[in-house]
MIDRENFI-423126 format. One record per residue (C-alpha): residue in one letter; x, y, z. Coordinates in steps of 0.5 Angstrom, whole numbers, padded with zeros to 4 digits, always signed. Example, Ala and Ser with C-alpha at 12.3 -4.5 7.8 and 13.67 -1.06 7.14 Angstrom:
REM residues 2
A+0025-0009+0016/S+0027-0002+0014/
END
This chain:
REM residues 821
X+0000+0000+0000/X+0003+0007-0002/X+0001+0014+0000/X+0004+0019-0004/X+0003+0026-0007/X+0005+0029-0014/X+0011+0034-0014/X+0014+0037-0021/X+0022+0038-0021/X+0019+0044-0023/X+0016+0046-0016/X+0023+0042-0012/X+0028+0046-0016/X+0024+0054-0014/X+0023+0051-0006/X+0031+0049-0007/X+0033+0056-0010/X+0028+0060-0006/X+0029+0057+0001/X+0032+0060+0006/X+0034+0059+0013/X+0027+0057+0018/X+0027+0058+0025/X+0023+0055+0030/X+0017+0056+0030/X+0016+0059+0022/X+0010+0058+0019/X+0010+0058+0012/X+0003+0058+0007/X+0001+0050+0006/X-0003+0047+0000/X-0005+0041+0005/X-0011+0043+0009/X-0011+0036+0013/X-0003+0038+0015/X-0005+0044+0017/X-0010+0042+0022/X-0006+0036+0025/X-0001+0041+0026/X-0004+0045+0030/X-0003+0052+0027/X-0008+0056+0025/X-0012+0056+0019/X-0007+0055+0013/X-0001+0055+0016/X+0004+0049+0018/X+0008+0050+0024/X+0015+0048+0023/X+0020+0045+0028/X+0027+0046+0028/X+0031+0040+0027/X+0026+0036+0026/X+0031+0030+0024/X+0038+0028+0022/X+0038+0023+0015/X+0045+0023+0011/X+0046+0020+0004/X+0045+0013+0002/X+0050+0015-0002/X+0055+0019-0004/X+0051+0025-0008/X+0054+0031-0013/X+0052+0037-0012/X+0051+0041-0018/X+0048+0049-0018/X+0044+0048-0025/X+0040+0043-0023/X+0036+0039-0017/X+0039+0034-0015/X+0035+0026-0013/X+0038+0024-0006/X+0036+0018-0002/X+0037+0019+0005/X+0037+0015+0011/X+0035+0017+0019/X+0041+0017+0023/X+0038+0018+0029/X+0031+0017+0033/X+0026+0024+0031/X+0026+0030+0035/X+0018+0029+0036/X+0014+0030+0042/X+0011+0023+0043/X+0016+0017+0040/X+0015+0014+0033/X+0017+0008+0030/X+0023+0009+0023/X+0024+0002+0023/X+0026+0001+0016/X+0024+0007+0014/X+0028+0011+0009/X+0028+0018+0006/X+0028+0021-0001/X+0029+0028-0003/X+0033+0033-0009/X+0039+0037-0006/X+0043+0043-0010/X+0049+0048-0008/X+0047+0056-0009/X+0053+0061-0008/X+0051+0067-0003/X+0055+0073-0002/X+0061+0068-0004/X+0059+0062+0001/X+0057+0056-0003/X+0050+0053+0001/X+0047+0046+0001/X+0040+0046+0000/X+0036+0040+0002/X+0028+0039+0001/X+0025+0032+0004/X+0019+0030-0001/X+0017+0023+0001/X+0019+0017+0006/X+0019+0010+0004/X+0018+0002+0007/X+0020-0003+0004/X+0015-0001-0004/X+0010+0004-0001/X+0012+0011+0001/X+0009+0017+0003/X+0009+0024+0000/X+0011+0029+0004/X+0010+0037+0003/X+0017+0039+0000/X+0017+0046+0002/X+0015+0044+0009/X+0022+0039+0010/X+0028+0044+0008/X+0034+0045+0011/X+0041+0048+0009/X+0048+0049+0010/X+0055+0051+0009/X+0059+0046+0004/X+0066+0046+0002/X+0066+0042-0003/X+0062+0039-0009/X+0060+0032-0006/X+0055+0030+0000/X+0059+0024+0003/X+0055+0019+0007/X+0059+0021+0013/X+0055+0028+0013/X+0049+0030+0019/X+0044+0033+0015/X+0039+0038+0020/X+0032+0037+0017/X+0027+0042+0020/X+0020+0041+0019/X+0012+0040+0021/X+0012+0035+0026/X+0004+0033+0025/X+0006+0031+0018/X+0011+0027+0019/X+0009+0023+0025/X+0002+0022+0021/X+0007+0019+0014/X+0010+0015+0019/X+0004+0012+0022/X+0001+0012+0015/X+0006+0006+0013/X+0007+0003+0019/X+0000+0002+0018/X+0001-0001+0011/X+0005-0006+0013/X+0000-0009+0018/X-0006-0009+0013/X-0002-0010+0007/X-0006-0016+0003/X-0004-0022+0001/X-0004-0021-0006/X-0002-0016-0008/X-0006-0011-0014/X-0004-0012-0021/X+0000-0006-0023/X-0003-0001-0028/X+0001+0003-0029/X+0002+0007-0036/X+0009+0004-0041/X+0011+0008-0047/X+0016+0004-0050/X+0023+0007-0054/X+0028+0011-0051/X+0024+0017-0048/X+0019+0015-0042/X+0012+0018-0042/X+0007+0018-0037/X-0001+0020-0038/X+0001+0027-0035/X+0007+0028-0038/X+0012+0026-0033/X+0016+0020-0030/X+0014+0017-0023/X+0009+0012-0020/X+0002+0012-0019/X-0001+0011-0011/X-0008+0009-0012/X-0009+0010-0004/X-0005+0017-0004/X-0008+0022+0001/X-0014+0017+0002/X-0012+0012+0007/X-0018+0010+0012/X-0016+0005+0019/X-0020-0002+0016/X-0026-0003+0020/X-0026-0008+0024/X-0028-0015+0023/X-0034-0017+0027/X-0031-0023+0031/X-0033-0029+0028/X-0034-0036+0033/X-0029-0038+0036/X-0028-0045+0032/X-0026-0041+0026/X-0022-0035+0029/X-0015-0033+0025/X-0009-0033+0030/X-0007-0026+0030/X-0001-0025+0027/X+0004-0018+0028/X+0011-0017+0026/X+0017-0014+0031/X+0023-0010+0028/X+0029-0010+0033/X+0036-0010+0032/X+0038-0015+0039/X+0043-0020+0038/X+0045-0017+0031/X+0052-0014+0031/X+0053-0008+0027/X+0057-0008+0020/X+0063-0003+0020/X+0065-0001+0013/X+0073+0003+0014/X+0072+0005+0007/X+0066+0008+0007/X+0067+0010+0013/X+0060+0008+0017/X+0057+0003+0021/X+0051+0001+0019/X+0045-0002+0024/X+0043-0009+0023/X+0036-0012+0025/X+0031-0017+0024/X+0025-0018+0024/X+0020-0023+0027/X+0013-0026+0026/X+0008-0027+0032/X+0002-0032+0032/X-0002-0031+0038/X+0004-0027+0041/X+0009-0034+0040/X+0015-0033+0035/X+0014-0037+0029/X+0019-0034+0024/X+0025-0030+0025/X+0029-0027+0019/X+0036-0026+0019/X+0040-0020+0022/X+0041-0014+0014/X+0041-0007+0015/X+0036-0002+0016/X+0038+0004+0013/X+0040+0007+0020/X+0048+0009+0019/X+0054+0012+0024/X+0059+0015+0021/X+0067+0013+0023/X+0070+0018+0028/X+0078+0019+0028/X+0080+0020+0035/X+0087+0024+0035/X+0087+0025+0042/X+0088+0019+0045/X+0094+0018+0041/X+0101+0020+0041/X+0104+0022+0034/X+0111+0019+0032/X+0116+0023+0031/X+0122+0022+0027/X+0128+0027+0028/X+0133+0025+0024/X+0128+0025+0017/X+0125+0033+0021/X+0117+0029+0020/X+0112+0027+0025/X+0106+0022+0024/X+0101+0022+0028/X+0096+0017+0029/X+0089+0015+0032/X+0083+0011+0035/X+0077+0009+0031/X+0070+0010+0035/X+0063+0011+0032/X+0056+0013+0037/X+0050+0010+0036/X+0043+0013+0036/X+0043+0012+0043/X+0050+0016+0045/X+0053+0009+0047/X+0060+0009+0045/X+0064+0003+0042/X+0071+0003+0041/X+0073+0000+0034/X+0081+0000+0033/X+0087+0002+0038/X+0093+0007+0036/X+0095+0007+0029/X+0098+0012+0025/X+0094+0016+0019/X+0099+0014+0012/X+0093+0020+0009/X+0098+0025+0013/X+0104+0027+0016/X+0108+0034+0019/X+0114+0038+0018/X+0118+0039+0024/X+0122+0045+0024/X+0127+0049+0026/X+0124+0056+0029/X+0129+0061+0030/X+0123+0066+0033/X+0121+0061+0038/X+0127+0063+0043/X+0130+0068+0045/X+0138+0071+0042/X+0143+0073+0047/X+0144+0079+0047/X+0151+0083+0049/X+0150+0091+0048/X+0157+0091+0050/X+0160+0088+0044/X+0154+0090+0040/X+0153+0083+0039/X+0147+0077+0038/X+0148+0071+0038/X+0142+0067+0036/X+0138+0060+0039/X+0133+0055+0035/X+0128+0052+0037/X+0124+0044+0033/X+0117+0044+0033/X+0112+0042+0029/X+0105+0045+0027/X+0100+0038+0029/X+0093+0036+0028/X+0089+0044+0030/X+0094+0047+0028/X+0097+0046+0036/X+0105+0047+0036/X+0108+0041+0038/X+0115+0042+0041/X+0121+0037+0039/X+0128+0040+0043/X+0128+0047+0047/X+0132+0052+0045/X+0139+0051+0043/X+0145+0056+0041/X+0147+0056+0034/X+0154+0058+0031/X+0149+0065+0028/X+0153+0072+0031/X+0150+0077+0028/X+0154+0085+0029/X+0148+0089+0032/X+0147+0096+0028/X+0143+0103+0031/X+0138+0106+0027/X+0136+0114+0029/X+0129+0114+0024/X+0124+0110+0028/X+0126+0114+0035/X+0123+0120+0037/X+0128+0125+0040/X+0129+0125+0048/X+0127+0132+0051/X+0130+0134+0058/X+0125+0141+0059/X+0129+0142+0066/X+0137+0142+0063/X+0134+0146+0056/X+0137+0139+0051/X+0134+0135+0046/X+0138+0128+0045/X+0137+0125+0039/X+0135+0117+0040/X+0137+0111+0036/X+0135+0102+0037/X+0139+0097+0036/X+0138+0092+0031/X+0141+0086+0027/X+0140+0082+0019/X+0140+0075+0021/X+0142+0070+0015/X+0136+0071+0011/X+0136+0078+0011/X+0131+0079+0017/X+0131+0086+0021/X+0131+0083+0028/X+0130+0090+0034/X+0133+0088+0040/X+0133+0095+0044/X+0128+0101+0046/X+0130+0108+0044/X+0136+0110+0048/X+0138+0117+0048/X+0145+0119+0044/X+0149+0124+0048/X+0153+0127+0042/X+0147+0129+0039/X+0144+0134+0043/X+0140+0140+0040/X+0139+0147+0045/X+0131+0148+0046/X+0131+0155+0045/X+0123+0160+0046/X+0120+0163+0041/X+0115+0168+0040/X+0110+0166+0035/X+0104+0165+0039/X+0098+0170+0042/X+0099+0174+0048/X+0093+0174+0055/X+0091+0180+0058/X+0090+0181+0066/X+0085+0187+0066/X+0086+0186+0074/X+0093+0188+0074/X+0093+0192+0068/X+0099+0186+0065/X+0099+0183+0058/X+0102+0176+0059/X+0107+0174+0053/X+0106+0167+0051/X+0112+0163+0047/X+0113+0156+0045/X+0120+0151+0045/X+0123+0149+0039/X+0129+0146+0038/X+0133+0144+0031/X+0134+0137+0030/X+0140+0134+0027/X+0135+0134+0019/X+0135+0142+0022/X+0128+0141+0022/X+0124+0145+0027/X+0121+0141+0033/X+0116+0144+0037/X+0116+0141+0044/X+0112+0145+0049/X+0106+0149+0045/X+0104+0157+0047/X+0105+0158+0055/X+0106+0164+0059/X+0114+0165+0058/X+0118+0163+0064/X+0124+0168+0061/X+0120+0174+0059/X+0116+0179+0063/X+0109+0181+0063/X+0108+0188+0060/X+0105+0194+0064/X+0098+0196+0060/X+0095+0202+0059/X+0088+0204+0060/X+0087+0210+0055/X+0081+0214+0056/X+0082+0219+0050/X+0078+0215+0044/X+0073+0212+0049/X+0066+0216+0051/X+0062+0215+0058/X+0057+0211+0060/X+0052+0214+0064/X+0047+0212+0067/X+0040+0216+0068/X+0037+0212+0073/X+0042+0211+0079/X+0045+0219+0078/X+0052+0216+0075/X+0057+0216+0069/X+0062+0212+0069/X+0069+0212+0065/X+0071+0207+0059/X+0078+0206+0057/X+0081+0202+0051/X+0087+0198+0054/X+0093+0199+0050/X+0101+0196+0051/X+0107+0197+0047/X+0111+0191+0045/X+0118+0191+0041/X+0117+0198+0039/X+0110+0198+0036/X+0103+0200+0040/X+0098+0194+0040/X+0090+0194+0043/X+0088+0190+0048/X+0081+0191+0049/X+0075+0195+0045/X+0072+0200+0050/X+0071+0198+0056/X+0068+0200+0064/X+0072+0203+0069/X+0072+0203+0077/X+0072+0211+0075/X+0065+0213+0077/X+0062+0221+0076/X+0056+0223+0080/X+0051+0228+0076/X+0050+0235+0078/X+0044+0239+0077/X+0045+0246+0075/X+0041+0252+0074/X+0045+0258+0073/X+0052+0261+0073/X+0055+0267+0075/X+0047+0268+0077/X+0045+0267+0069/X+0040+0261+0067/X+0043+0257+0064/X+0037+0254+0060/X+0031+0259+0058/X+0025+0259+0063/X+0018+0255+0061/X+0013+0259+0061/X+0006+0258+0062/X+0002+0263+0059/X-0004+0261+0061/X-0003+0261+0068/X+0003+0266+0068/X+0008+0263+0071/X+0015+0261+0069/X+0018+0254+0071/X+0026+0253+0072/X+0030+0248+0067/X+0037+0245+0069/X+0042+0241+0066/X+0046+0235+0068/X+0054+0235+0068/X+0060+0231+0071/X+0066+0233+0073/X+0072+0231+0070/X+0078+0234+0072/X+0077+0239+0074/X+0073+0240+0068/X+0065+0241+0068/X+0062+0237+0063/X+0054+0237+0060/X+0052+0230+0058/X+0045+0232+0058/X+0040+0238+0056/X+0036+0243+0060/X+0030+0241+0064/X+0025+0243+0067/X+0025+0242+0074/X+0019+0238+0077/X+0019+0242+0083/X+0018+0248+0080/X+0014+0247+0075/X+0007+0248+0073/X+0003+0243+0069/X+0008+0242+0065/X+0010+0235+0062/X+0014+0231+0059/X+0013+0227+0052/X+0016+0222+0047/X+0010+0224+0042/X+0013+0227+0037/X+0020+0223+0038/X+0019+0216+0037/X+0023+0216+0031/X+0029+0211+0033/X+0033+0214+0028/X+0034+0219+0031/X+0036+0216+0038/X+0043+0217+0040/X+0046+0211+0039/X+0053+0210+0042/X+0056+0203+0039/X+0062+0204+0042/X+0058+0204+0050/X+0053+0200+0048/X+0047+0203+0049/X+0042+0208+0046/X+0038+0215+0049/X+0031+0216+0047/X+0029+0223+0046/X+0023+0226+0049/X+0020+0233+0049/X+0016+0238+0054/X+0010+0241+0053/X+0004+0245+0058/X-0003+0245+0056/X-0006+0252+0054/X-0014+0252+0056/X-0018+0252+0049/X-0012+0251+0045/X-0009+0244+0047/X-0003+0242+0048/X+0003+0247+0046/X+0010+0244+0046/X+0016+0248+0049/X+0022+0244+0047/X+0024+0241+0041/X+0026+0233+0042/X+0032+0232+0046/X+0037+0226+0049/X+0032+0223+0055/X+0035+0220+0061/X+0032+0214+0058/X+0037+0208+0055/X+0037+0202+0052/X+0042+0197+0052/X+0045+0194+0045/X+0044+0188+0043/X+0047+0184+0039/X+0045+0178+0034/X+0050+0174+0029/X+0048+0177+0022/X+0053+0174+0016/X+0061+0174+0015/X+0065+0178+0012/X+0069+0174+0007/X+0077+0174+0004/X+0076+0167-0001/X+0083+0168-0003/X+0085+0167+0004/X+0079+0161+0006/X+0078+0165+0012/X+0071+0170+0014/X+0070+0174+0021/X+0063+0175+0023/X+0058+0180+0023/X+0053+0183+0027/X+0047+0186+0027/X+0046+0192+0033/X+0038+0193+0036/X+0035+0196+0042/X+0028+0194+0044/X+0023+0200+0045/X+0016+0199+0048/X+0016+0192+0046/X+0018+0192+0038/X+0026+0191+0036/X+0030+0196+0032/X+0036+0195+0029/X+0042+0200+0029/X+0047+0198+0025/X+0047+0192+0020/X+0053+0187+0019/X+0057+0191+0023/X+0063+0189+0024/X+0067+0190+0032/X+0073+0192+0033/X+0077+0186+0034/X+0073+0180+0032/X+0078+0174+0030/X+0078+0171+0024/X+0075+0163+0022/X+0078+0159+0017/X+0073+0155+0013/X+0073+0147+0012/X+0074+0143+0007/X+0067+0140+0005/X+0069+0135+0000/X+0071+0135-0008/X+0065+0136-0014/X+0066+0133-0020/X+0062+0137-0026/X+0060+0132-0033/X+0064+0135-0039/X+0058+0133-0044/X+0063+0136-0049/X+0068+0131-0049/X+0063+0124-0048/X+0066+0118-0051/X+0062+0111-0051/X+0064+0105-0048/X+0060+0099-0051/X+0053+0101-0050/X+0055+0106-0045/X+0056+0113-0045/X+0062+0116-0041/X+0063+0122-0039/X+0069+0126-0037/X+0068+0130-0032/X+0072+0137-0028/X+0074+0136-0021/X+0071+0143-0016/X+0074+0143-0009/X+0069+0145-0004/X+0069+0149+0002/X+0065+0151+0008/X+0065+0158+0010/X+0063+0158+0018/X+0057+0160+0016/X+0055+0153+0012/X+0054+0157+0005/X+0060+0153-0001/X+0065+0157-0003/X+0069+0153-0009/X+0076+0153-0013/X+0077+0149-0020/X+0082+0143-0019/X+0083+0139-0025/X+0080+0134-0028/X+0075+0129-0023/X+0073+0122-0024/X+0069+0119-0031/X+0062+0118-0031/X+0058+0112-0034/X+0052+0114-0036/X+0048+0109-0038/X+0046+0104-0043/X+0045+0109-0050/X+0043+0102-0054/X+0037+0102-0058/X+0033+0095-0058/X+0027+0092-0062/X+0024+0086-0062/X+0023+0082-0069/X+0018+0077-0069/X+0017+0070-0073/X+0012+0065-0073/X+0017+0057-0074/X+0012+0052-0078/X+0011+0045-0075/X+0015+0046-0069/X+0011+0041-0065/X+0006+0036-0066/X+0001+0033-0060/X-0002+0027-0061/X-0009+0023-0059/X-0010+0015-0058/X-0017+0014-0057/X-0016+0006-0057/X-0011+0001-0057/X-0005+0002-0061/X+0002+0005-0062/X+0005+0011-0067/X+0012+0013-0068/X+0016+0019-0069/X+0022+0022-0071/X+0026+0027-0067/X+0032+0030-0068/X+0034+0027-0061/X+0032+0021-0064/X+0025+0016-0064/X+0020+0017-0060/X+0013+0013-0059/X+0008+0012-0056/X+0002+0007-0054/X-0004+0006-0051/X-0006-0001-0049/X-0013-0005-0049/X-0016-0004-0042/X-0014+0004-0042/X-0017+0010-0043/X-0016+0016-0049/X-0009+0020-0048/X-0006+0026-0051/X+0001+0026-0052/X+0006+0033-0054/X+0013+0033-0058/X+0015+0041-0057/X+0021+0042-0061/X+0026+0037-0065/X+0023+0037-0072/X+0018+0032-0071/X+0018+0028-0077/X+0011+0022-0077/X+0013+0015-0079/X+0008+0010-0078/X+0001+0008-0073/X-0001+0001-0072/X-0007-0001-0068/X-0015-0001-0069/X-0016+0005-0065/X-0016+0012-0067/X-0011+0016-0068/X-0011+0024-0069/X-0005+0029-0070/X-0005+0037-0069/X+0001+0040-0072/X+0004+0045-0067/X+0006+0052-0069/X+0011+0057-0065/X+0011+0064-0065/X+0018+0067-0063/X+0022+0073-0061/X+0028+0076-0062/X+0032+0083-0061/X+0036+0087-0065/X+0041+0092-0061/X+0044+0098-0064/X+0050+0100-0061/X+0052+0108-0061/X+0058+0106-0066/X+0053+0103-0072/X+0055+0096-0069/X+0049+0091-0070/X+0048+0084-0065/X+0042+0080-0065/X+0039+0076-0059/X+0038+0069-0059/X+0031+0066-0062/X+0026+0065-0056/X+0018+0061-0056/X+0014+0066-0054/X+0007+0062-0056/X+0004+0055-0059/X-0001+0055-0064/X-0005+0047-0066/X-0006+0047-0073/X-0012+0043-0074/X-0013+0035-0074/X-0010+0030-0079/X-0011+0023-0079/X-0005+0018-0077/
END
């Protein structure tokens, strides 16, 4: 009894291509609803477990990357199943092909079926896969194969033909399958394979109703089991195959016992190397090693099957290392006397050590080398030395370094300060510190920097002055204070250098109201003609040296004054605000008026500098560029608030003393040259110029020409068409509709075809091969379609004028109508 289901070559070859690594618990789509409900996952989907079963080759296979390969496959060991299933005699069989994956070759293997005995059982092929790496073109019956796949499946096939083998019939039905006699075997779907009348429709036998006891059968049952078999072991093979008998029971008794045979079930040969010691021959410099033979069964049982023996397959060198030992070394006579060392690289790679370090009679002279030693500074005594190691050339004209830097005393350079660096300002103390550096000329008289900027320990901080000549003050209104600005300066090898921009002192002035001089007003009287009274005005001074100063206009005084007020209307405009860009800050303007009954308001002052200040503000706004030099200072944008609105002063300006940023390189931009294109094959190559970008601080691009740049492929320039042909009598199909046989001629050959008595009609195709009719015998029916085909093909057209032409490939099949055989 057979359970099988169909699989085309076609299938196996697209589940080998396309499989990839499976881990536990992957659920792929199944075509096999009663799979998918035995195996407990949801509808349409199977449940595949990892490492399901281990099967090697039967046979050694080869592997090929064209084409699936057939494989029969043999358990090595129980199933990894959750309830414990009975393999015995059973076998697989599946197709296997190599694929190269990112350089590594990968074995893939799918399962299609088990099989006992004649019967077997179809499995689903993409449910059974496993894959691998192999560095060969061969599976060797020595190699493990991990097969994950749907447990409830399997466990159902291997019931399946365990309970064949129980109810099998004492007769066995007539075979009907389909023969095609000649050279080309064809069956009725036009494909090679067996029928299995039962597949997929296997129902457990009802039970017979219990016949009178007089007439009862003995129940007969089989038992497969390998106990007083020994084992085959085949060294050349290198496996071990299990042996078993089977025995039939009558009621329970044993009746007859077949001899010990193998069943399927193969242990690989193991080689032990560690339990044995190689044999080391001296005098011939050759080690070999040697080994125990042991196999495991599927149990884990251990059997040992061969004492030490040496490996004729292989053998080691045993040589003499130089590097292994150390030389001996006399700096006093710069000489080295070399050791060696007999050693072996053994089985892993694991050195194995035949003589320790012995003296040779290899002297070498040592010699010193100054390039690969810094020099040696001594920052207390004001030195640098020269440094050099020791070396010597061994016999095969190897560099060997015996020696560290050591210093060399009469190479000695003199560190001398420099001053090549930017100087730092203590505005507490009023110094301005010099900062210098430590150089020395080596023996290539190259400068060498051995300290970098730091204050000079040999050279005084210089006294600044604070000059208040160029600077203003800054006043402020509110606390009834003004204080003094300085610009701090020092003079430095005969030249005058700033220190700072105007910035505040501690020296303050306090404001003075003063009204008169010499008993004069100094500011006109307010008068309020409506009420005929005068208001006294005043103006703000300081003192400076002696000297009186007016920093703020006449204004009136509030304690003397009647119904007169201050105003800004009229003096919105900040641009006409006082702006001082060097102090920092902005005075508003206001203007002073009194009301006049009937006539409103009336203004007695134009708009004039309040005591109200607004501080600066200062905004980053653009750069200033020197392209030539790859450098930019930045600008910035000046504003006061006023009411809550800001207001810019000054745009882009530039502060005394900003410093310089350099740009950074972006990187290199090639540009295509369309003009001096040139076509290599069906492609376009364009020349390109080569621009280096830079970055200025403020992220725009600044670019500089630099030559040519890279070439550019630009694409496929061929023009392709498609021509079109029709081929006549490509193909032919056939129709019998009774007994009889026809024959064709081929161009690989003669194919025929027959169909017998107690068969059905059939269609049989020949596509391609010319064929040619040459005769029918037979009473049934026979009729014949021609079979035409459409085929394509294209023409490309290079850039040059170059024509080639692809190949001719079918792209539809037409039947001409019937004709009698």
């Amino acid at each position: 009894m057979r359970y099988t289901r169909m699989v085309s070559c076609g299938l196996l070859a697209l589940v080998l291509a396309s499989s990839t690594a499976l881990s536990q618990a992957q659920t792929v789509p199944t075509v096999n609803p009663a799979s998918a409900q035995t195996s407990g996952a949801g509808e349409g989907e199977v449940l595949i477990k990892e490492n399901l079963f281990t099967v090697s080759p039967a046979l050694e296979t080869e592997l090929s990357n064209d084409n699936a390969v057939p494989v029969q496959l043999q358990f090595n060991a129980q199933p990894n199943t959750t309830e414990a299933v009975d393999i015995s005699g059973i076998t697989a069989e599946g197709f296997t092909r190599k694929v190269s994956v990112n350089g590594e070759e990968i074995a893939q293997v799918v399962v299609t079926r088990l099989k006992k005995d004649a019967d077997f059982v179809g499995l689903e092929a993409d449910n059974f896969t496993s894959q691998f790496g192999v560095d060969s073109n061969r599976l060797l019956p020595t190699t493990a194969i991990s097969v994950n796949g749907d447990e409830a499946e399997f466990v159902q096939a291997v019931a399946r033909l365990s309970a064949s083998e129980e109810t099998k019939p004492e007769e066995e039905l007539e075979d009907k399958e389909n023969t095609v006699e000649d050279d080309t075997s064809v069956d009725e779907a036009g494909g090679s394979g067996g029928e299995n009348p039962v597949a997929g429709g296997y129902e457990t036998p009802e039970r017979l109703e219990q016949e009178e006891e007089e007439e009862r059968e003995p129940n007969v049952t089989y038992n497969v089991t390998t106990d007083g078999c020994e084992p085959q072991i085949d060294f050349v093979s290198g496996i071990v195959r299990q042996t078993s008998l089977s025995q039939t029971l009558e009621d329970g008794v044993v009746t007859e016992t077949d001899a010990c045979a193998p069943n399927g079930v193969v242990f690989p040969i193991q080689k032990n190397f560690e339990a044995c010691e190689d044999i080391v021959d001296r005098d011939g410099l050759v080690a070999t090693p040697q080994y125990t033979s042991l196999y495991n069964d599927d149990r884990g049982a251990r059997f040992d099957l061969a004492a030490c023996q040496p490996d004729a397959s292989m053998f080691y060198v045993i040589n003499e290392d130089f590097d292994a030992c150390s030389p001996d070394l006399d700096f006093g006579g710069e000489e080295v006397t070399v050791f060696s060392q007999l050693s072996y690289r053994g089985r892993g790679g694991k050195k194995v050590i035949v003589s320790e370090c012995d003296a040779s009679d290899k002297v070498f002279q040592m010699e010193r080398e100054y390039g690969v030693c810094g020099d040696f500074v001594d920052m207390k005594s004001g030195v640098a030395q020269a440094q050099y190691s020791l070396f010597y050339v061994d016999g095969t004209s190897s560099r060997h370094k015996v020696s560290e830097c050591m210093p060399d005393a009469d190479k000695s350079y003199e560190i001398v300060e420099k001053q090549n660096c930017t100087f730092d300002f203590d505005f507490d103390q009023g110094m301005a510190i010099v900062n210098t550096s430590l150089t020395y000329l080596n023996g290539d008289s190259i400068e060498v920097s051995v300290r970098e900027c730091a204050p000079s320990e040999t050279i005084d901080p210089i006294q600044m002055t604070a000059d208040t000549g160029n600077c203003t003050m800054r006043h402020d209104f509110g606390a009834g204070t003004s204080s003094e600005m300085a610009m701090w300066t020092y003079v430095h090898e005969g030249q005058l250098f700033q220190a700072s921009p105007c910035i505040t002192t501690d020296t303050t002035y306090t404001h003075s109201r003063v009204f008169e001089k010499n008993g004069i007003d100094v500011c006109t009287p307010i008068v309020d003609l409506a009420k005929g009274q005068a208001a006294r005005q005043y103006r703000t001074e300081i003192t400076v040296n002696g000297r009186e100063e007016v920093i703020a206009g006449c204004q009136p005084d509030e304690s003397a004054m009647l119904g007169i007020d201050a105003t800004t209307d009229g003096c919105e405009d900040v641009a006409s605000f006082d702006h001082d860009l060097i102090a920092g800050v902005s005075y508003g303007r206001e203007r002073f008026f009194y009301n006049v009954p009937g006539r409103g308001r009336v203004y007695v002052t134009g708009c004039q500098t309040n005591q109200q200040t607004f501080p600066h503000s200062i905004e980053p706004n653009g750069w200033k560029y020197y392209d030539a030099n790859l450098r930019a200072q930045q600008l910035v944008d000046v504003s006061i608030n006023v009411n809550g609105s800001p207001y810019t002063i000054a745009t882009s300006y530039l502060q005394p003393g900003t410093s310089e940023i350099a740009y950074s390189f972006l990187r290199n931009q090639d540009d295509p040259d369309y003009a001096k294109r040139y076509y290599s094959g069906c492609n376009e190559m364009v020349p390109t110029n080569r621009t280096k970008l830079y970055t200025r601080p403020d992220s725009t691009t600044y670019s500089v020409s630099s030559g040519a740049g890279a070439v550019l492929n630009n694409g496929d320039k061929c023009q392709r068409v498609n021509q079109n042909r029709r081929v006549e009598n490509w193909g032919v199909k056939i129709w019998l509709g009774g007994e009889g046989t026809i024959k064709f001629r081929t161009d690989s050959g003669t194919k025929t075809f027959t169909l017998k008595r107690h068969q059905d009609e059939r269609h049989y195709d020949i596509r391609g091969g010319n064929p040619q009719y040459l005769s029918y015998s037979g009473g049934g029916r026979c009729g014949i379609y021609p079979m035409h085909q459409d085929q394509t093909r294209t023409k490309v057209t290079y850039p040059d004028g170059k024509v080639t032409y692809t190949s001719w490939q079918g792209t539809k099949e037409i039947l001409g109508p019937q004709h009698g055989c």
